[in-house]
Structure formats: C-alpha cells, structure tokens
C-alpha positions as CSV (number, residue, x, y, z in Angstrom):
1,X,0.0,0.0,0.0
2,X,1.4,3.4,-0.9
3,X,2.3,6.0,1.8
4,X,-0.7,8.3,2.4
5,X,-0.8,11.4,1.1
6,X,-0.1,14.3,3.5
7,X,-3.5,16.3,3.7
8,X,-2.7,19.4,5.6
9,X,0.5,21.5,5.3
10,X,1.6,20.6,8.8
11,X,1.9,17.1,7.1
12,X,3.8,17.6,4.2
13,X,6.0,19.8,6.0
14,X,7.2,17.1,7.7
15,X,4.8,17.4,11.7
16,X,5.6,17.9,15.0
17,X,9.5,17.7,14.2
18,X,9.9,19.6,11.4
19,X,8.9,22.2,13.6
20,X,10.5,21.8,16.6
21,X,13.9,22.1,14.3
22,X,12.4,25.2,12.8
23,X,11.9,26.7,16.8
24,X,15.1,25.5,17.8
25,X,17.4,26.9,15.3
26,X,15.6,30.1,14.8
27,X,15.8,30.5,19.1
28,X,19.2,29.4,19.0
29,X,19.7,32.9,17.1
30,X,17.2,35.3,18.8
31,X,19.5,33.8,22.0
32,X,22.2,35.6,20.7
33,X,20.9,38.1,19.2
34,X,21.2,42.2,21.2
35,X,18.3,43.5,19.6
36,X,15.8,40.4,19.8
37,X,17.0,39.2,23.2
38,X,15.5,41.6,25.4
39,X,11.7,41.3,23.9
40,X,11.9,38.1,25.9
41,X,11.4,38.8,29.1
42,X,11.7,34.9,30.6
43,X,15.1,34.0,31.3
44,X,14.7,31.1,29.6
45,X,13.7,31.3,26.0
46,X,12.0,28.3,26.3
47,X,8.2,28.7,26.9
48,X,8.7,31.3,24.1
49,X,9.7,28.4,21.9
50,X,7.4,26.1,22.9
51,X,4.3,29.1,22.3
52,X,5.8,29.7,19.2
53,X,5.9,26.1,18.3
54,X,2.7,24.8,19.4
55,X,1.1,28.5,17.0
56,X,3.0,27.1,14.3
57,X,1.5,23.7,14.1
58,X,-1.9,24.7,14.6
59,X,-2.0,27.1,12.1
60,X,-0.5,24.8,9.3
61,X,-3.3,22.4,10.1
62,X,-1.7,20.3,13.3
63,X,-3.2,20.0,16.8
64,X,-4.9,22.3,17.9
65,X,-2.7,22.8,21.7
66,X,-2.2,26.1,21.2
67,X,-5.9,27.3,21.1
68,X,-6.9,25.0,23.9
69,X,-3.9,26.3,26.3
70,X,-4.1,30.1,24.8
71,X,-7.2,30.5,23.1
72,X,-7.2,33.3,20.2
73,X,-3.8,33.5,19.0
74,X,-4.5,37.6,18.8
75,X,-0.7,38.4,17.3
76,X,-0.3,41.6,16.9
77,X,-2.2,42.2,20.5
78,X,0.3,39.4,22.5
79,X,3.2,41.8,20.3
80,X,1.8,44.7,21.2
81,X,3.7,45.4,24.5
82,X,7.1,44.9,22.2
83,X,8.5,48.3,20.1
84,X,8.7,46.0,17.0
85,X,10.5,48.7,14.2
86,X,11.7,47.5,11.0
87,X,15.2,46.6,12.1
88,X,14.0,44.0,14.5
89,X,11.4,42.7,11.8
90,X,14.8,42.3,9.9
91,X,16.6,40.9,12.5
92,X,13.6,38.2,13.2
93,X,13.6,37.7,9.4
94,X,17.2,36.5,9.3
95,X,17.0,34.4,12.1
96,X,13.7,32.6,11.0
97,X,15.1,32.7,7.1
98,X,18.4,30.3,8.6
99,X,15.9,28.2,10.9
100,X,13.6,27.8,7.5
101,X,16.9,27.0,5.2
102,X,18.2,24.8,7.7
103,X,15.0,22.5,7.4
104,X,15.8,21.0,3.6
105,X,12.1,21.9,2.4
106,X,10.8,20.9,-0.9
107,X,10.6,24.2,-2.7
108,X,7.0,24.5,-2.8
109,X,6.4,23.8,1.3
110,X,9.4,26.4,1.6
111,X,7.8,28.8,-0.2
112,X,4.3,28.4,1.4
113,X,6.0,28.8,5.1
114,X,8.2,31.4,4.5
115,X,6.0,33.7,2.4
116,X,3.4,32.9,5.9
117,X,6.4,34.4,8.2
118,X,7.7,37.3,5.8
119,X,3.7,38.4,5.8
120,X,3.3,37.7,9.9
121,X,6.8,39.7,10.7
122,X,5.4,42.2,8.7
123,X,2.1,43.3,10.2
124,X,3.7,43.2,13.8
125,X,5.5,45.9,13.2
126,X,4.3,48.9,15.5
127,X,6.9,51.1,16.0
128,X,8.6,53.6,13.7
129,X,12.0,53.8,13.4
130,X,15.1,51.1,12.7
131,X,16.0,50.3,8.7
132,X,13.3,51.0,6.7
C-alpha cells in the first residue's frame, strides 16, 4: 500500500518535528541576538519556543494545543507590548530565514511557510523607526 498522502501543510511539511527544528534553530539565534534578546522577558527562552511552536503547528493544520492552552492566538495584541520597528522585523527575518533554510524543504512547502512568516513579521511591526 502506498504512503498516504499528507493532507494538511503541517503534514507535508514534515509534523511535530519539522517544527521543533524550525523553533530550535531560529531560538538558538534570537538567544544571541542584542536587539531580539531583550523582547523576551523569561530568562529562559524556552516557553517562548514552545508558544511559538505549538502556534506554528496549529496554524498549518496540526493540533490544535495552542488554542486549547491560549485561546485566540490575537498576534499583533500578545506583540503589542514589544516596540517592534523595521530593524528588528529584519533581525527576526534572518534568524527565522536560517531556521527555515536549515529544514531542507521541498521548494514548494518552503515557499508556502516562508511567504506565511515574511507576511506575519510584517504586520507586527508597530513602532517607527530602525532600517526601513
């Protein structure tokens, strides 16, 4: 019998581990990073990761954790309390563009997630000023 085809893009992205590499590289840069660093308040960047992680997976048609633990995901409100300007959307963006590289997508799943995050990092910025 021939391997199912995957049916949402959470699936053909590759699931629940796809996407933990995704969080992990891209946090293992935001750790590191002087601009980023300080818009997460926990010492430990992990519950950050995991939020991020469990959004993710919901919205590309995984379970649906996130919702029952957080309810509405509401971005650009939970972002609101964050100056985002354009040079930490960049920042973000180069972090997340190596975490999304790193994953070995085919082209058209890379395409699909990272035109998703170049849109998202866009609308939460709320804050003038940085590299336009």
């Amino acid at each position: 019998m021939p391997p199912a085809t995957p049916t949402t893009p959470y699936e053909a992205f590759g699931g629940s581990a796809t996407f933990t590499r995704l969080v992990e590289r891209f946090y293992a840069g935001v750790a590191q990073d002087e601009l980023l660093r300080p818009m997460y308040p926990e010492a430990d960047l992990g519950p950050a990761a995991e939020r991020l992680r469990l959004f993710l997976e919901q919205y590309w048609g995984g379970p649906t954790t996130y919702g029952e633990l957080r309810g509405h995901p509401r971005l650009r409100l939970r972002h609101a309390p964050f100056p985002i300007d354009a040079a930490a959307r960049d920042r973000w963006l180069h972090h997340m563009r190596v975490a999304v590289d790193s994953l070995e997508l085919a082209p058209r799943q890379h395409a699909m997630l990272w035109d998703y995050l170049e849109r998202a990092a866009h609308a939460m910025v709320n804050t003038v000023g940085g590299d336009a």
